[in-house]
Every structure is written in structure tokens, then in C-alpha cells.
N, C-alpha and C positions, 0 to 999 in steps of 0.2 A: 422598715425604717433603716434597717444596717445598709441594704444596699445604695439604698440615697447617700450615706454616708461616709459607702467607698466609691461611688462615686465621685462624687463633691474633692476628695484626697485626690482621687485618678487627674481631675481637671487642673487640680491648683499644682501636682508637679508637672503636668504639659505643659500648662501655661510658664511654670517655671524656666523649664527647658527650653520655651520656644521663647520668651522674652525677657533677657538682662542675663540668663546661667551661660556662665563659660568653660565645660570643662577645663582641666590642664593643659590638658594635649592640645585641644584646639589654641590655648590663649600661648601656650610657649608658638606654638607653631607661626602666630601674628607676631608676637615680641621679637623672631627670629629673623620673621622675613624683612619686618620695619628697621633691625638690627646690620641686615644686608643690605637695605635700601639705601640706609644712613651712608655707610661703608663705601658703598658704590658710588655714593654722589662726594664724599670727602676726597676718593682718589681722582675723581673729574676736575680736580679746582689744586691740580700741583703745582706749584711754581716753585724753581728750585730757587736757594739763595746761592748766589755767583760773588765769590770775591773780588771785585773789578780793580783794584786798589795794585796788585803786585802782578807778579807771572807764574805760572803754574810750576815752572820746573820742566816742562817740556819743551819749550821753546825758549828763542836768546830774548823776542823781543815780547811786549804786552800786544795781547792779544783781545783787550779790552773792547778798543772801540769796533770791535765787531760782534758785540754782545745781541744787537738787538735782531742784526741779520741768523748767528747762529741758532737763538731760539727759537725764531719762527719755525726754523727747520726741524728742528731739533722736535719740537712739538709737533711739526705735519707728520715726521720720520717714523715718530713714537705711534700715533693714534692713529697713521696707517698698516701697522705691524701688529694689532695688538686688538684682541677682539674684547666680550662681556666673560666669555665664558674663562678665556684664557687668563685674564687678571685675575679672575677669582679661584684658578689651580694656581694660578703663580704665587698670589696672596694666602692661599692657606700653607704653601711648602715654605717662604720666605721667612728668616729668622728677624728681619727688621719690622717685616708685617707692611710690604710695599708691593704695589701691582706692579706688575710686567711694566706697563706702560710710564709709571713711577722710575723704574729700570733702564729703561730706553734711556729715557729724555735725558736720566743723571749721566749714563755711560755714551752719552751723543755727545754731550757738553764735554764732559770730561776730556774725551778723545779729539775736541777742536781746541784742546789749551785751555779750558777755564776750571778755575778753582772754584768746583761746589761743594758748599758747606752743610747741604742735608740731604 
């Protein structure tokens, strides 16, 4: 009868193990990747804000109404320079906590006369 009865224990912690138990490790490990997922799809969706209103200080004239041609560029210039793996060394050294490609687009803009505010 003892054996039926570590039996029966043997069964219910497999079946524990095999259905709903998550150790730590494994659940940090899910938390971390979902954590990186997130990450990687918030730096996909930048849009910088541009002061269009004055002049940067680098040029005499506004350099406004060429807002809509700089960014296209600006965004192709950025997302062909800048790979998954590379955002994600850029973003762990950066003190602002911004991808490579985040980086780009600001210092593209920047460098054509426009005043970005993030």
C-alpha cells in the first residue's frame, strides 16, 4: 500500500510540473523576452517632435517648409543604417535609453536645420 502511495505523489508533482508550474527561471526568462519585445516595437514607432515655428540657429532663413521632405529621408537614412541587434548594443550603453536608429533620425534632423525637442 506505501508504494501506491508514492506513487500517486510521484504522479501529481509530474503532472504539476508538466501542467500550470513555472519555475523562476523559466517565468523571468518569458517576462524578459516580452520585456524586449515591448522595447523593440516602442523604438519602431519614433517620431521626433520638430519645432517648425522659428529657426534652429544654424541657418539665416526657416527651414520649415521642408519638414516633410527632410523626414522621409531622415527615416529611410536612419532604418537603412541600423540593424535589431545594433539598437539593442546602442540602447543598453545609451544614457537616454534610445536606439541607434532613435539617434540617427534626431542627428539627421538636427544636421538639416530643425529644432528637435525629443
Amino acid at each position: 500500500m506505501k508504494q501506491g502511495s508514492d506513487r500517486n505523489t510521484t504522479n501529481n508533482i509530474n503532472n504539476s510540473l508538466r501542467f500550470g508550474y513555472v519555475g523562476f527561471g523559466q517565468s523571468f526568462k518569458k517576462s524578459f523576452l516580452v520585456f524586449i519585445g515591448f522595447s523593440l516595437l516602442a523604438s519602431c514607432a519614433y517620431n521626433p517632435v520638430v519645432d517648425t515655428a522659428g529657426r534652429s540657429g544654424t541657418f539665416n532663413e526657416n527651414k520649415a517648409h521642408e519638414i516633410t521632405n527632410d523626414i522621409q529621408h531622415c527615416k529611410k537614412l536612419a532604418k537603412n543604417n541600423t540593424s535589431f541587434l545594433s539598437n539593442i548594443i546602442y540602447w543598453i550603453g545609451s544614457v537616454e535609453a534610445d536606439t541607434e536608429y532613435q539617434a540617427l533620425y534626431r542627428k539627421c534632423l538636427i544636421n538639416r536645420g530643425h529644432s528637435v525637442l525629443n
